[in-house]
C-alpha positions, 0 to 999 in steps of 0.5 A: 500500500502506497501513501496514496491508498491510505486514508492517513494524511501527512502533514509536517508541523513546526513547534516553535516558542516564539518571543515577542517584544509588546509590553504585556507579553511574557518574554521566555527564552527561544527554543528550537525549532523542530519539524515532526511529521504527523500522520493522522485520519483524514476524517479527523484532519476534515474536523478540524478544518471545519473547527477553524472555519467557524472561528471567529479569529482566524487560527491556522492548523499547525497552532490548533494541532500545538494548542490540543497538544499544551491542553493535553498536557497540562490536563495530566491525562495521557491517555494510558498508562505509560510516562509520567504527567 
Protein backbone atom coordinates (compact mmCIF):
# COMPACT_ATOMS: atom_id res chain seq x y z
CA UNK A 1 0.00 0.00 0.00
CA UNK A 2 1.27 3.47 -1.21
CA UNK A 3 0.66 6.90 0.91
CA UNK A 4 -1.55 7.39 -1.75
CA UNK A 5 -4.30 4.41 -0.70
CA UNK A 6 -4.01 5.22 2.62
CA UNK A 7 -6.78 7.35 4.42
CA UNK A 8 -3.84 8.92 6.87
CA UNK A 9 -2.63 12.44 5.67
CA UNK A 10 0.77 13.60 6.23
CA UNK A 11 1.49 16.99 7.43
CA UNK A 12 4.88 18.22 8.73
CA UNK A 13 4.40 20.52 11.99
CA UNK A 14 6.79 23.10 13.00
CA UNK A 15 6.83 23.66 17.02
CA UNK A 16 8.09 26.57 17.62
CA UNK A 17 8.17 29.12 21.03
CA UNK A 18 8.00 32.39 19.60
CA UNK A 19 9.11 35.69 21.70
CA UNK A 20 7.59 38.91 21.30
CA UNK A 21 8.78 42.27 22.13
CA UNK A 22 4.78 44.00 23.13
CA UNK A 23 4.83 45.28 26.74
CA UNK A 24 2.13 42.80 28.06
CA UNK A 25 3.69 39.60 26.61
CA UNK A 26 5.93 37.02 28.69
CA UNK A 27 9.42 37.45 27.30
CA UNK A 28 10.73 33.41 27.56
CA UNK A 29 13.95 32.03 26.08
CA UNK A 30 13.51 30.68 22.41
CA UNK A 31 13.63 27.12 21.96
CA UNK A 32 14.42 25.42 18.65
CA UNK A 33 12.73 24.81 16.31
CA UNK A 34 11.82 21.02 15.48
CA UNK A 35 9.85 19.73 12.49
CA UNK A 36 7.63 16.45 13.37
CA UNK A 37 5.54 14.66 10.52
CA UNK A 38 2.27 13.90 11.90
CA UNK A 39 0.03 11.03 10.01
CA UNK A 40 -3.49 11.43 11.19
CA UNK A 41 -7.10 10.23 9.65
CA UNK A 42 -8.29 12.19 7.01
CA UNK A 43 -11.83 12.28 8.72
CA UNK A 44 -10.22 13.72 11.96
CA UNK A 45 -7.93 16.48 9.97
CA UNK A 46 -11.94 17.26 7.86
CA UNK A 47 -12.84 18.13 11.83
CA UNK A 48 -10.63 20.10 12.43
CA UNK A 49 -10.58 22.42 9.31
CA UNK A 50 -14.15 22.54 9.64
CA UNK A 51 -13.49 23.93 13.76
CA UNK A 52 -11.32 26.58 12.39
CA UNK A 53 -13.50 27.59 9.65
CA UNK A 54 -16.26 28.73 12.49
CA UNK A 55 -13.83 30.50 14.42
CA UNK A 56 -14.17 33.94 14.56
CA UNK A 57 -10.24 34.54 14.58
CA UNK A 58 -8.66 33.12 12.43
CA UNK A 59 -6.24 30.28 13.62
CA UNK A 60 -4.04 28.44 11.15
CA UNK A 61 -3.92 24.16 11.84
CA UNK A 62 -0.30 23.78 13.00
CA UNK A 63 -1.35 26.08 16.18
CA UNK A 64 -4.80 24.33 16.56
CA UNK A 65 -2.85 20.89 16.49
CA UNK A 66 0.04 22.76 19.47
CA UNK A 67 -2.92 24.03 21.44
CA UNK A 68 -4.54 20.44 21.69
CA UNK A 69 -1.05 19.19 22.20
CA UNK A 70 -0.05 22.14 25.58
CA UNK A 71 -4.08 21.49 26.61
CA UNK A 72 -3.18 17.56 26.58
CA UNK A 73 -0.52 18.14 28.53
CA UNK A 74 -1.50 20.38 31.03
CA UNK A 75 -4.80 18.21 31.73
CA UNK A 76 -2.14 15.29 33.04
CA UNK A 77 -4.30 12.66 31.11
CA UNK A 78 -2.21 10.71 28.64
CA UNK A 79 -4.39 8.54 27.58
CA UNK A 80 -2.63 5.04 29.15
CA UNK A 81 -0.86 4.15 31.47
CA UNK A 82 2.89 4.82 30.11
CA UNK A 83 5.32 8.02 31.25
CA UNK A 84 4.67 10.49 33.64
CA UNK A 85 2.41 13.89 33.70
Amino acid sequence: MNHTDSPWLHYDVIVKQKVTNGSRAKKRSVSPRIAVTVRLPEDLITRIDEDLDHRDVPLSRNNWLLEAAIQKLRSGTSGGSHGTK
